[in-house]
C-alpha positions as CSV (number, residue, x, y, z in Angstrom):
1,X,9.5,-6.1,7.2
2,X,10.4,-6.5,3.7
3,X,12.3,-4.1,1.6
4,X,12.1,-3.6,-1.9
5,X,15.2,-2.8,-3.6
6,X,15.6,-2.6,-6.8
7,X,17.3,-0.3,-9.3
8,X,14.7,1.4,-10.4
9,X,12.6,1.7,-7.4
10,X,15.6,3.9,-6.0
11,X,15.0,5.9,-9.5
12,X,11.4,6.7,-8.5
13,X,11.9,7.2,-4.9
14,X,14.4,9.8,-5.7
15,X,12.1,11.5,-8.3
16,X,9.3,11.6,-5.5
17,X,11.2,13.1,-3.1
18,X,12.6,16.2,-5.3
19,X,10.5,19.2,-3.7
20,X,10.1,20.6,-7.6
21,X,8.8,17.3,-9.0
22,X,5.2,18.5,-9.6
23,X,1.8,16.5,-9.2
24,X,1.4,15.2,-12.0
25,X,4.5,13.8,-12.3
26,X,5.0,13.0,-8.9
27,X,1.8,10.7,-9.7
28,X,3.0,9.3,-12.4
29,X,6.5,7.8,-10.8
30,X,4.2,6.9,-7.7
31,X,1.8,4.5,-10.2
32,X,5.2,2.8,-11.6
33,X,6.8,2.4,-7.7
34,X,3.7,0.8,-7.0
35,X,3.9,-1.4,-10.1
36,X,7.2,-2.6,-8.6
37,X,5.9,-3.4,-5.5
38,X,3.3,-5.3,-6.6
39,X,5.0,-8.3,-8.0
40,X,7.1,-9.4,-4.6
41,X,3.9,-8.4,-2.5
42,X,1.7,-10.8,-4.6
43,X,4.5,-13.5,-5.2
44,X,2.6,-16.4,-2.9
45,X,-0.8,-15.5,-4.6
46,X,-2.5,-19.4,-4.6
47,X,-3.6,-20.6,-8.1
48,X,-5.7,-23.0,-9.4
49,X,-5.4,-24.8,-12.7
50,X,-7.6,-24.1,-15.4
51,X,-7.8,-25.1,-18.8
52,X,-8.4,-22.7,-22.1
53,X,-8.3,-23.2,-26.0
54,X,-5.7,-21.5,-28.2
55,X,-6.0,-21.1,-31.9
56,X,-3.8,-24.1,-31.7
57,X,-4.9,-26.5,-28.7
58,X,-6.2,-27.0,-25.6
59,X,-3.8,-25.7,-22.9
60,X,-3.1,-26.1,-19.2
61,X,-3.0,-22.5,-17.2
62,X,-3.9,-21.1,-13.8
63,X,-6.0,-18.3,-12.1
64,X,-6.1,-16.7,-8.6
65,X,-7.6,-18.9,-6.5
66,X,-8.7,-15.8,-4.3
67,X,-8.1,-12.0,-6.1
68,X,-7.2,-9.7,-3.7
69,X,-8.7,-6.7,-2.1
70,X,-7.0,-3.3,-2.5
71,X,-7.2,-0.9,0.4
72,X,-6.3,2.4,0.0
73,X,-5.8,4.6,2.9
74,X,-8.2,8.1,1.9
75,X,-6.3,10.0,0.6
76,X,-2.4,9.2,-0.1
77,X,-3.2,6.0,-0.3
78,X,-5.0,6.1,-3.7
79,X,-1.7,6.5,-5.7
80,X,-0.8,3.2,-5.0
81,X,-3.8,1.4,-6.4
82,X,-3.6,1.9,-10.3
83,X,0.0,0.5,-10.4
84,X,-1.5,-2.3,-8.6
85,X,-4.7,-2.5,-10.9
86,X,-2.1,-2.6,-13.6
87,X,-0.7,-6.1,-12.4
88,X,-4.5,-7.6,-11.2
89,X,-7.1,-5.6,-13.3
90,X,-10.0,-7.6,-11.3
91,X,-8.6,-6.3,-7.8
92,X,-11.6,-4.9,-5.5
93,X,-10.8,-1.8,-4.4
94,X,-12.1,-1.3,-1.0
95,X,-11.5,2.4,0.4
96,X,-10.3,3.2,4.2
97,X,-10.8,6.7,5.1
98,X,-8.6,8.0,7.8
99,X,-6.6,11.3,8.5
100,X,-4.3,12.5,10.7
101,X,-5.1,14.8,13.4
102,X,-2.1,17.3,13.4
103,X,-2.4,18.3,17.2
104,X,-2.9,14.8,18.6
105,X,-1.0,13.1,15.6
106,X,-3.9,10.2,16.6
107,X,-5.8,8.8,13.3
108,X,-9.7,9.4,13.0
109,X,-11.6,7.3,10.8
110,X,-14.6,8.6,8.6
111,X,-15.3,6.2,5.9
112,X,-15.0,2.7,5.0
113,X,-16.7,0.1,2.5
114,X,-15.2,-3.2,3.4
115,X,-16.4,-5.7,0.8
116,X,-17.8,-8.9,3.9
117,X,-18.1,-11.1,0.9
118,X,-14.5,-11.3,0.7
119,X,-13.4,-11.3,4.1
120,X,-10.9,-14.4,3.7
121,X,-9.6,-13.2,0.6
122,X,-6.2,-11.3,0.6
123,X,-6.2,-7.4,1.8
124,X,-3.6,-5.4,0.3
125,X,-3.7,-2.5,2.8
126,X,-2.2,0.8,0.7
127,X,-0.5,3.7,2.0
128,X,2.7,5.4,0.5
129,X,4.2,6.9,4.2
130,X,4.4,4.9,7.5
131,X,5.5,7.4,9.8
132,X,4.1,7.0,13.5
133,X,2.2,3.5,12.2
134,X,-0.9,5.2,13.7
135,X,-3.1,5.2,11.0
136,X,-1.5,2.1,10.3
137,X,-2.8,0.1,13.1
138,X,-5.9,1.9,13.4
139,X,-6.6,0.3,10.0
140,X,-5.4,-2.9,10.5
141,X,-7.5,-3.1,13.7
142,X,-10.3,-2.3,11.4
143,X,-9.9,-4.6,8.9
144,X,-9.4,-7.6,11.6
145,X,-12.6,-6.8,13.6
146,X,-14.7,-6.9,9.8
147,X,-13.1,-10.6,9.3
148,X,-10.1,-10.4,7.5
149,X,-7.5,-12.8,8.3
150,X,-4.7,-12.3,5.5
151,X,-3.6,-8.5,5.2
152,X,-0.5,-7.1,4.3
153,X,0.8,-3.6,4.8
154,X,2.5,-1.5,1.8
155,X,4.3,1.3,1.8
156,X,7.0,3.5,-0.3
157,X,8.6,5.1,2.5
158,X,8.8,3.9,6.0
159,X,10.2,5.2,9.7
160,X,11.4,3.1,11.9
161,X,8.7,4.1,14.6
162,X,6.8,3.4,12.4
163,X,7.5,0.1,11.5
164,X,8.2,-1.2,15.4
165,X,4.8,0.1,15.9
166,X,2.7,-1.9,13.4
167,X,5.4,-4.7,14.5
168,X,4.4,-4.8,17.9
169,X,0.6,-4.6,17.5
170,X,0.3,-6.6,14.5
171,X,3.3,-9.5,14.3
172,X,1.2,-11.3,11.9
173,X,1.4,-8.8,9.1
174,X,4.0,-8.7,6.7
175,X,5.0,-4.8,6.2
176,X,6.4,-4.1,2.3
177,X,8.7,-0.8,2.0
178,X,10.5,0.5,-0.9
179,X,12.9,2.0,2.0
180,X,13.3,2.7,5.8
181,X,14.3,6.5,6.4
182,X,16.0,8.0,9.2
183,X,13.6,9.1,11.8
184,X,10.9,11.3,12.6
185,X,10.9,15.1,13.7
186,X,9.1,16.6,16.3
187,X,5.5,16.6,14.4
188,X,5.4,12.7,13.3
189,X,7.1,13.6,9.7
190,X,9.5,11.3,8.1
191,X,12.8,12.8,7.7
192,X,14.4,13.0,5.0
193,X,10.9,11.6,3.3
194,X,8.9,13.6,0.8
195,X,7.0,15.5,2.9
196,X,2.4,15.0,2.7
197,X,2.1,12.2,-0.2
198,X,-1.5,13.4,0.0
199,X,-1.0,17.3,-1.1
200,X,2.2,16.1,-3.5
201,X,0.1,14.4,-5.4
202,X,-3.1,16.7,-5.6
203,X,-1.3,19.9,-5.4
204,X,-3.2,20.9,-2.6
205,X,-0.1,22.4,-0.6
């Protein structure tokens, strides 16, 4: 696991956890968390050198070798994916939906459009809580059996069942959290966490 820390990432966090922060901005601190995140996720992006021509010269640059895929978990997960856009504006966005079922706290998929083409290229698995890691490895499980081979996991907020979970089931992928909470209570939430990323940020309490 890597954690985020920075300054202003505790800034947002806090914002996001605030029970009277409402949707809209609760969005909007949720697009710049995941701006933050972006960069140390997509640090050991590969290049390739191209060249261009300024109004001045010819000039030596790079490009992404491989851009990555984006792949939000339906539907907390799309928060995360326009902070991310922001930093790679050519990112496919490949959408993963799963929810919870609140009596078996087991994840049920229902929808997925996983671009084959790009199988080898980097997944960028999206989803603001990691509380059981369920859903977590459900997806990843997912992902593996289409043929992808380089995933990593984001996340703002993490549990630390959570995190030993995906861990256990999935050594090979790096998890990215802005921070590791407590624990959870009796129904799989995090505590202190924010409470259903998915209704705070649609108002559908």
């Amino acid at each position: 696991m890597i954690l985020v820390d920075h300054p202003l990432v505790r800034v947002h966090i806090t914002v996001i956890r605030d029970r009277n922060t409402p949707p809209d901005l609760f969005r909007h601190h949720l697009t710049a968390l995941a701006r933050l995140m972006a960069y140390p996720v997509l640090q050991d992006l590969p290049t390739e050198r191209v060249s261009v021509v300024t109004p001045m010269a010819a000039a030596n640059g790079e490009r992404l070798a491989r851009e990555p895929v984006l792949v939000p978990v339906l539907r907390a997960g799309l928060g995360l994916v326009e902070g991310f856009r922001d930093v790679i504006p050519g990112a496919v966005v490949s959408h993963l939906g799963m929810y919870r079922d609140h009596q078996t706290l087991k994840p049920v998929r229902y929808y997925s459009n996983f671009p084959a083409e790009r199988q080898h290229h980097p997944f960028i698995l999206l989803d603001p809580m990691l509380a059981t890691g369920g859903s977590a490895v459900d997806a990843l499980d997912f992902l593996k059996s289409e043929g992808a081979d380089n995933i990593r996991l984001v996340s703002i907020i993490a549990a630390p069942e959570g995190i030993q979970r995906v861990e256990s089931r999935h050594p090979d992928v790096v998890i990215f959290t802005a921070t590791l909470d407590e624990r959870l209570d009796a129904h799989g939430y995090i505590i202190p966490g924010l409470g259903d990323a998915g209704d705070r940020q649609f108002g559908t309490y």
